[in-house]
C-alpha positions in Angstrom: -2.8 -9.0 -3.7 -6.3 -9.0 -2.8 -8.6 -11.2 -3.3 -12.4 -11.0 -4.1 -14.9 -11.8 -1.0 -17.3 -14.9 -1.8 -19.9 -13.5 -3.8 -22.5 -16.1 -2.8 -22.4 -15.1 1.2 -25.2 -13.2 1.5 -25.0 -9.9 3.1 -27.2 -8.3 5.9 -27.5 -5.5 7.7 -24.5 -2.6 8.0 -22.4 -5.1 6.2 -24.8 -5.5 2.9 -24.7 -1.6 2.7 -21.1 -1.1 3.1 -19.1 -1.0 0.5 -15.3 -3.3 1.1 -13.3 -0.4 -0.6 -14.5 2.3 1.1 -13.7 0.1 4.4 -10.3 -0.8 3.5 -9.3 2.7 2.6 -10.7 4.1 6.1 -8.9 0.9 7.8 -5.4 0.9 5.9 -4.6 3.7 4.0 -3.3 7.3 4.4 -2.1 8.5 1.2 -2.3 12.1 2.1 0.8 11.4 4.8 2.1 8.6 2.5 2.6 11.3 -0.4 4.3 13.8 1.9 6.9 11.7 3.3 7.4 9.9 -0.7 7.9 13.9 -1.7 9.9 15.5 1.4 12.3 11.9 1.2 12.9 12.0 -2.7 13.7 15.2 -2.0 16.4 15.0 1.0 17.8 12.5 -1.3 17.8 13.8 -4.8 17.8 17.4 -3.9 15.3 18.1 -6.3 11.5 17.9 -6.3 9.5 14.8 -7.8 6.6 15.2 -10.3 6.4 11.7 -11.9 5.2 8.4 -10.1 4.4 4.9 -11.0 1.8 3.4 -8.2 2.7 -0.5 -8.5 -0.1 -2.5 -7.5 -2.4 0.5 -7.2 -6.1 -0.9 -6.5 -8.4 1.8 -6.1 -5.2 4.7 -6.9 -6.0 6.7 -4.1 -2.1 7.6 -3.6 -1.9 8.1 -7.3 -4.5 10.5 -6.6 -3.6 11.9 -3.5 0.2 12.7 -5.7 -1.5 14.5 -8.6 -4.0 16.7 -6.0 -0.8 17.4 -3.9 0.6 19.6 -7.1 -0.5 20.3 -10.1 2.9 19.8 -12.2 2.3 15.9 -10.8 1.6 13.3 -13.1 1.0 9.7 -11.7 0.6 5.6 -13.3 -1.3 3.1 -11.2 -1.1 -0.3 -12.2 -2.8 -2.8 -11.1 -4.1 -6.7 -12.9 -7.5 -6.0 -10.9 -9.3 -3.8 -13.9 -13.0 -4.0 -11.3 -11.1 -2.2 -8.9 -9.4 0.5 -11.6 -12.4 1.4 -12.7 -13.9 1.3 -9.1 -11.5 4.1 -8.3 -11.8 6.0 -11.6 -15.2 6.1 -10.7 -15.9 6.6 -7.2 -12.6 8.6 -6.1 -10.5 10.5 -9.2 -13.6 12.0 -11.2 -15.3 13.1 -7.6 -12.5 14.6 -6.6 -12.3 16.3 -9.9 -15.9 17.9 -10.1 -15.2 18.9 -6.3 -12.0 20.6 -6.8 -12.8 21.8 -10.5 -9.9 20.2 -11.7 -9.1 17.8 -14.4 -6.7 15.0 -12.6 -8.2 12.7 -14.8 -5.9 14.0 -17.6 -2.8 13.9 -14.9 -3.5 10.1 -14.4 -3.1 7.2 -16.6 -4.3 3.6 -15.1 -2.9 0.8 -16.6 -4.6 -2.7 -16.2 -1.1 -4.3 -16.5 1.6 -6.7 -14.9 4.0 -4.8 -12.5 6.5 -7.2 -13.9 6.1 -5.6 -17.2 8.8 -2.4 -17.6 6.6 0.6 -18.2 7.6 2.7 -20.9 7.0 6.2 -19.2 9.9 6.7 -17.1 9.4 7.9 -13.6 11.1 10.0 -11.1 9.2 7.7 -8.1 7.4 4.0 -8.0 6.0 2.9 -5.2 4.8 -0.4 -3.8 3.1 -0.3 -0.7 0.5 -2.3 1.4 3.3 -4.9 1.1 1.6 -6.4 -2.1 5.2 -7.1 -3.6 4.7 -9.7 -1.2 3.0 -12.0 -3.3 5.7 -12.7 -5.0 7.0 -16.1 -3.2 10.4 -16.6 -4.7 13.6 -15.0 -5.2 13.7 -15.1 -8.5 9.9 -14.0 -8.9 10.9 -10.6 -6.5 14.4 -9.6 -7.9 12.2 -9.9 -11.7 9.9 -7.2 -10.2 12.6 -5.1 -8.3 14.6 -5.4 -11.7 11.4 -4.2 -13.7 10.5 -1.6 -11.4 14.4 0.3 -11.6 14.0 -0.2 -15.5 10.6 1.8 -15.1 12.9 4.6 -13.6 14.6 7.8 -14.6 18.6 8.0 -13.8 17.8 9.2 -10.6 14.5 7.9 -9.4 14.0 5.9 -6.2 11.7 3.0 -5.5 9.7 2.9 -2.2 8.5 0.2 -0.5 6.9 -0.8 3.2 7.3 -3.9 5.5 6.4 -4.9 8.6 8.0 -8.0 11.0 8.6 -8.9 14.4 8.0 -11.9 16.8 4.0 -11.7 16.5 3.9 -11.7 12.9 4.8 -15.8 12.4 1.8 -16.5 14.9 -1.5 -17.9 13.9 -3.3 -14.5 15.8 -6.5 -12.2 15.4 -5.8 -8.4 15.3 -9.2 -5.5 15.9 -9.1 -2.3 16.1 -11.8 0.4 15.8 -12.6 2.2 13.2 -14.1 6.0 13.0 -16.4 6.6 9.9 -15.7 9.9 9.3 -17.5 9.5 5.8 -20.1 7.9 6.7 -19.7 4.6 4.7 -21.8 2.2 7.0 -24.6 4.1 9.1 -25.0 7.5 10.2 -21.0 7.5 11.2 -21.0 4.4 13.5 -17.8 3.2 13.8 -16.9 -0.4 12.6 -14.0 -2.9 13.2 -11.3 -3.9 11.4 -10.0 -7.2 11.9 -6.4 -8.5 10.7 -6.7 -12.6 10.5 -3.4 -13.7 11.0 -4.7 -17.6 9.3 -1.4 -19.3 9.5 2.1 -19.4 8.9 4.4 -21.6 7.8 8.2 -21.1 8.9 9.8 -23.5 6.0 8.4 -21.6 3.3 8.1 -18.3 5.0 4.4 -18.4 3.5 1.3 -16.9 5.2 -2.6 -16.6 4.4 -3.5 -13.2 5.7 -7.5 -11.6 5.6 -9.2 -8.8 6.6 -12.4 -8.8 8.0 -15.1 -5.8 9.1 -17.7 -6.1 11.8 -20.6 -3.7 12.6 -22.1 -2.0 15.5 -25.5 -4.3 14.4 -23.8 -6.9 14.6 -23.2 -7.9 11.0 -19.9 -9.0 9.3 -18.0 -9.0 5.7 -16.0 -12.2 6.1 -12.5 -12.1 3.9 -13.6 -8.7 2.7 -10.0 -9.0 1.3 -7.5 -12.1 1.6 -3.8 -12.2 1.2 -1.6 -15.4 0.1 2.3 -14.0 0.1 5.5 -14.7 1.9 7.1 -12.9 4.3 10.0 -11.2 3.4 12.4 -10.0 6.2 14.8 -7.1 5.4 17.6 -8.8 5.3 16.6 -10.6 2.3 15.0 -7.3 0.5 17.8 -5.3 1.0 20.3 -8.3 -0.9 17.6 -8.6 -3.8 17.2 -5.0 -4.5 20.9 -4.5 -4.7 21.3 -7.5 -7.1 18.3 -5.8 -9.4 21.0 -3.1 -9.8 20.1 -0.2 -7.2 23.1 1.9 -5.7 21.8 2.7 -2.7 19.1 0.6 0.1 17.9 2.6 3.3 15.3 1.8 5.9 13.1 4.7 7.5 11.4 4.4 10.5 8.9 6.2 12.5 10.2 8.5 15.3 7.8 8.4 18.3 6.9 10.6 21.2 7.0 10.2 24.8 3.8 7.9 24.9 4.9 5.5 22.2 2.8 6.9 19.4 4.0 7.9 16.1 4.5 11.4 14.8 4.6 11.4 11.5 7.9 12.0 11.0 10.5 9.5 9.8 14.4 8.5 10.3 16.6 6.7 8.3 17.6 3.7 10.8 20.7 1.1 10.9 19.2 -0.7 14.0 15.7 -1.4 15.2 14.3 -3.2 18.0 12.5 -6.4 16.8 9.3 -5.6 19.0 5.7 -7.3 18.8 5.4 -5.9 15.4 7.3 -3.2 13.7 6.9 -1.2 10.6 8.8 0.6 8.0 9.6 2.4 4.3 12.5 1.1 2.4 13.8 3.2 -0.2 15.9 2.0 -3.1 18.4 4.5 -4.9 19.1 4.4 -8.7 
């Protein structure tokens, strides 16, 4: 879930022409790769191809969009409570791409400002929930409600994906940066900016944790809490049991295969065991 930055902090600089989207898409998001491994691993599974998909918590619907571009029998839903940010994508990223591309996706996309705990009533062949925004919801009963709404929104043999992340430096009150490229030229000319993950704090009764990204700039400005996160922190274990009691057959975990140096490839495994590391990362899918 992300939150709104303070609208009364005034701005300067690279920061006050940047826009926090924009950053976060650069920063986070890779819907072209995330589409390809939803399609090839629906497809190892189900032995058939996709074409429908329901993007819970979609925000801007750039994998909605990336889905719909990547074939043009694909239809996609993004829902999402946020209806600034649906029409900030509408807007900014699925009519561009349109008049670029001189095709309609607009018609191929339907964005719903809407509870993901609601059942939608257009079946699916996929839903997805990814950036861990499923997160935010704190209790058992509140996550097996949206794991049982999200099968219901499925066709007999649709799957449900889903990311986390763990390991023994996510409980720790810690700042993460890391470089940016702008390779669209959001902020100035190209200059790269930073992305900052604000691990705030943690609290190991609840399982609770107040997350935020910030962005700094090569003139030294800032966006403080360009997005904040309030959620608890699920651990496998305890997604696997829920999604099984919401009534899905089948629960796998897929991670990452790397190369020699310890960077990803891009292509994924299905995994029994995995090292609990720093920080680790992977897809869960779920199996009507």
């Amino acid at each position: 879930m992300a939150a709104s930055r303070n609208s009364k902090v005034k701005l300067r600089g690279q920061a006050a022409r940047a826009d926090r989207h924009e950053l976060y898409e650069l920063s986070v998001q890779d819907p072209k790769s995330e589409v390809q491994f939803v399609a090839k691993t629906f497809k190892r599974l189900r032995k058939r191809k996709a074409s429908s998909l329901r993007e819970d918590f979609c925000g801007t619907a750039v994998f909605s969009l990336a889905w719909v571009r990547s074939n043009r029998e694909r239809t996609a839903i993004g829902v999402d409570l946020d209806g600034e940010t649906l029409q900030w994508g509408l807007e900014q990223r699925v009519r561009p791409a349109g008049e670029r591309d001189g095709v309609d996706y607009e018609s191929r996309m339907t964005l719903r400002e809407a509870n993901v705990l609601d059942a939608s009533p257009t079946l699916t062949d996929v839903a997805v929930g990814y950036n861990f925004s499923y997160w935010c919801f704190e209790t058992r009963e509140q996550l097996l409600a949206y794991f049982e709404a999200a099968r219901a929104g499925l066709v007999d043999d649709g799957v449900l994906f889903l990311d986390a992340y763990g390991g023994t430096e996510v409980p720790m009150s810690e700042i993460n940066e890391r470089e940016v490229i702008d390779e669209r030229g959001v902020v100035n000319e190209g200059e790269p900016f930073t992305y900052v993950w604000d691990q705030i704090r943690y609290n190991p009764i609840t399982g609770h944790m107040d997350c935020a990204i910030h962005f700094e700039f090569e003139d030294g400005s800032r966006i403080d809490e360009a997005f904040s996160y309030s959620w608890r922190v699920w651990t496998l274990p305890e997604l696997r049991e829920l999604l099984l009691e919401a009534g899905f057959a089948t629960v796998r975990i897929w991670a990452e295969r790397e190369d020699d140096d310890g960077d990803g490839t891009g292509t994924y495994y299905e995994t029994k065991d995995l090292d609990n590391e720093g920080v680790w990362w992977v897809y869960i899918s779920a199996e009507n």
